[in-house]
C-alpha positions as CSV (number, residue, x, y, z in Angstrom):
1,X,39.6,-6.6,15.6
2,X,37.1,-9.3,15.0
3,X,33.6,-9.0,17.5
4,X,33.4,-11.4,20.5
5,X,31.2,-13.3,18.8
6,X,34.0,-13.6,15.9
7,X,36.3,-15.1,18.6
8,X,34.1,-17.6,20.4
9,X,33.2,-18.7,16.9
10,X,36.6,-19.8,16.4
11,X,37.4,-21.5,19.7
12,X,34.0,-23.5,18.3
13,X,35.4,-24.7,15.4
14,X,38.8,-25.5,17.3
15,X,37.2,-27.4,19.6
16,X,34.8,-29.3,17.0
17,X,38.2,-30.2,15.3
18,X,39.8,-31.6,18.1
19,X,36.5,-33.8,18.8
20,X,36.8,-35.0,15.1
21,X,40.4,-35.8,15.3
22,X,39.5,-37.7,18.8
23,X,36.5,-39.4,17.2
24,X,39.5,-40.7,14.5
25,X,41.7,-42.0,16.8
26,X,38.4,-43.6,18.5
27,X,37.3,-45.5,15.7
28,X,40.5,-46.9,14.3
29,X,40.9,-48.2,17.7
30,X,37.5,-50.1,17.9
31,X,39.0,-52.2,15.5
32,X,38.7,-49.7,12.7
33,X,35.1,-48.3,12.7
34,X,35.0,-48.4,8.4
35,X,31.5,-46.5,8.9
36,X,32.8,-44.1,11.3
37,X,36.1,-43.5,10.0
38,X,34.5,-42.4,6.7
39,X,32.1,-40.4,8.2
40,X,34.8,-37.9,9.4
41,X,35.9,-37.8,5.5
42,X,34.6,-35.4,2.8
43,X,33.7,-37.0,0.1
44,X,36.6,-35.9,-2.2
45,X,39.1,-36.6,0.9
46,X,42.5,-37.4,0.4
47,X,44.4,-40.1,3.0
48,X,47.7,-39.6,2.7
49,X,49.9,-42.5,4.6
50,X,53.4,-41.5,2.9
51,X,55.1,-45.0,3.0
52,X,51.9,-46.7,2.3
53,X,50.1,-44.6,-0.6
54,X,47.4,-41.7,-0.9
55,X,43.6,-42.7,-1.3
56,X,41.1,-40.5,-2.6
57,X,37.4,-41.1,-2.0
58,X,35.1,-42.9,0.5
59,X,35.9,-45.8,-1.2
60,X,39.5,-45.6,-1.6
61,X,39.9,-44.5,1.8
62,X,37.4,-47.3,2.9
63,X,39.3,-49.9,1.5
64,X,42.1,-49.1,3.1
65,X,40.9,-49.0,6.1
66,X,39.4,-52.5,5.7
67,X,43.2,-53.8,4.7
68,X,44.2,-52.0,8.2
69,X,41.4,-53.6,9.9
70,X,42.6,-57.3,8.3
71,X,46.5,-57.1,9.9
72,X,45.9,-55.1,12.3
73,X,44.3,-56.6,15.4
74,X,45.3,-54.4,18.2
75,X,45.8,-49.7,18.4
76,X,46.1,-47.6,20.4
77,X,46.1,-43.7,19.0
78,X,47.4,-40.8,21.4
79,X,47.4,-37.1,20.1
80,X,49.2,-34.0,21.0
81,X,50.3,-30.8,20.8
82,X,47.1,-29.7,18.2
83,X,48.1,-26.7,16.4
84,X,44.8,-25.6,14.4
85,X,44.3,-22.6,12.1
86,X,41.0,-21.7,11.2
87,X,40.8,-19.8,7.7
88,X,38.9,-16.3,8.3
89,X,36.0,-17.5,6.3
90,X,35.1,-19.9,8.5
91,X,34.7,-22.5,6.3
92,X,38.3,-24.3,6.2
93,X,41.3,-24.9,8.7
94,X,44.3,-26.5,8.9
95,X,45.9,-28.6,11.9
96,X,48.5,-30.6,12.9
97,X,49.5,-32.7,15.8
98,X,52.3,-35.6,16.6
99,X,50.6,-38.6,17.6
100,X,52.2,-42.0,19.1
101,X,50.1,-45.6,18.4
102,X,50.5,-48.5,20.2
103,X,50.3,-51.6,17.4
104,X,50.0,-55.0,17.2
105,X,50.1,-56.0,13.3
106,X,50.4,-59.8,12.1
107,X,51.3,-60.5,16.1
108,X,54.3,-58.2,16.2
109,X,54.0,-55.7,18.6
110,X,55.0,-52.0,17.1
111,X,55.7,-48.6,18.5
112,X,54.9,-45.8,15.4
113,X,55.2,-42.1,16.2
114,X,54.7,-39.1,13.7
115,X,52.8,-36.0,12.6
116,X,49.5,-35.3,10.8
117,X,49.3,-32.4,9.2
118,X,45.4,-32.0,8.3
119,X,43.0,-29.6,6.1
120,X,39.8,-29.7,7.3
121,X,36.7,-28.2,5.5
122,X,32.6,-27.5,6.7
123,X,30.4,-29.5,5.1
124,X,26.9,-28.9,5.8
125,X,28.0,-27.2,9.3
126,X,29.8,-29.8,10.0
127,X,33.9,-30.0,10.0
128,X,35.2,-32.6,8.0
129,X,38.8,-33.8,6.7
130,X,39.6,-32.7,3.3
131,X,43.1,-34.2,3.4
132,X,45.3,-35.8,6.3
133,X,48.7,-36.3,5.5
134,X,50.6,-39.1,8.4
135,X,54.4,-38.6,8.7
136,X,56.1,-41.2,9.9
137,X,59.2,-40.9,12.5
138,X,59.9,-43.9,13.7
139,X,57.9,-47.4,12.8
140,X,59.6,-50.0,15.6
141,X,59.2,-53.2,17.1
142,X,58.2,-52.5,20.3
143,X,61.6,-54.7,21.2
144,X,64.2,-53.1,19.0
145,X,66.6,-50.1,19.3
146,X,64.6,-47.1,18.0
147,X,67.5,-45.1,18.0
148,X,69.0,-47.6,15.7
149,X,65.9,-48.7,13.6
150,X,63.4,-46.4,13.1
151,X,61.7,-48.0,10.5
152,X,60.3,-51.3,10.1
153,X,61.6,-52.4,6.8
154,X,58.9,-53.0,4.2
155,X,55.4,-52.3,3.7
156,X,54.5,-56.4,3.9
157,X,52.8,-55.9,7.1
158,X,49.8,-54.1,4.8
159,X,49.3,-57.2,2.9
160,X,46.1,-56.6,0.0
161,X,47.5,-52.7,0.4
162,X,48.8,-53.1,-3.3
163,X,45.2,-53.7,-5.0
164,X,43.7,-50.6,-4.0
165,X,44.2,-47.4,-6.3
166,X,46.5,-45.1,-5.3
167,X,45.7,-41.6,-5.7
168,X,48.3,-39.3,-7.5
169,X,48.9,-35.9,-7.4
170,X,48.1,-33.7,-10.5
């Protein structure tokens, strides 16, 4: 059975986790922090957004952010239900939480809801993301029929998306 100090070690690193996926969804809502945002990145990171390409890098994942901050001029992230593992050596974790983000991209108001599932890794002490996956369940207008449309049709709302190098799984 691991010591008591073993187990408060954990509940540490669970809780630094959680501050670093709240510190995310902070600075993509102040109008997408680039600096901050790639602070909470390892170097090597991987950004996975499914419909809209993987990014590896600071750079990579910097640009893309920059292309978010361009169309999109309002968000609002909420997280929940954070399931996070931490590795026995202390050093890695994995989590995953649903999240739901208010949007307002080129003036259309959106509604988007999905999952992140997240590998996290200590840098220097310090937890960063390693990779972070986004699975999209719905992409809406805000004035649509979700149960009918779940997706917004297109990636066009990303325009300058296209340009930036996409990184592809070996």
């Amino acid at each position: 059975m691991p010591t008591l100090e073993e187990r408060v070690q954990v509940i540490e690193d669970r809780e630094e986790i959680r501050r670093l996926k709240g510190m995310y969804a902070r600075y993509t809502d102040a109008k997408y922090d680039l600096d901050g945002i790639v602070s909470l990145f390892t170097e090597d990171a991987v950004f996975d957004c499914t419909d809209f390409g993987a990014y590896q890098g600071h750079e990579a994942i910097r640009e893309y952010y920059g292309v978010m901050q361009k169309n999109l001029t309002f968000t609002v992230h909420y997280h929940a239900d954070e399931i996070i593992d931490i590795d026995p050596s202390g050093e890695t974790a994995t989590g995953s939480c649903y999240f739901l983000d208010f949007e307002t991209v080129q003036g259309q108001p959106l509604l988007v809801a999905g999952t992140y599932e997240d590998q996290y890794k200590k840098v220097d002490g310090k937890w960063k993301v390693a990779h972070m996956k986004v699975n999209f369940l719905f992409r809406i207008d805000w004035n649509s029929d979700w149960v009918k449309e779940r997706l917004v049709s297109g990636n066009t709302f990303l325009e300058g998306s296209e340009s930036i190098p996409r990184y592809e799984q070996a």
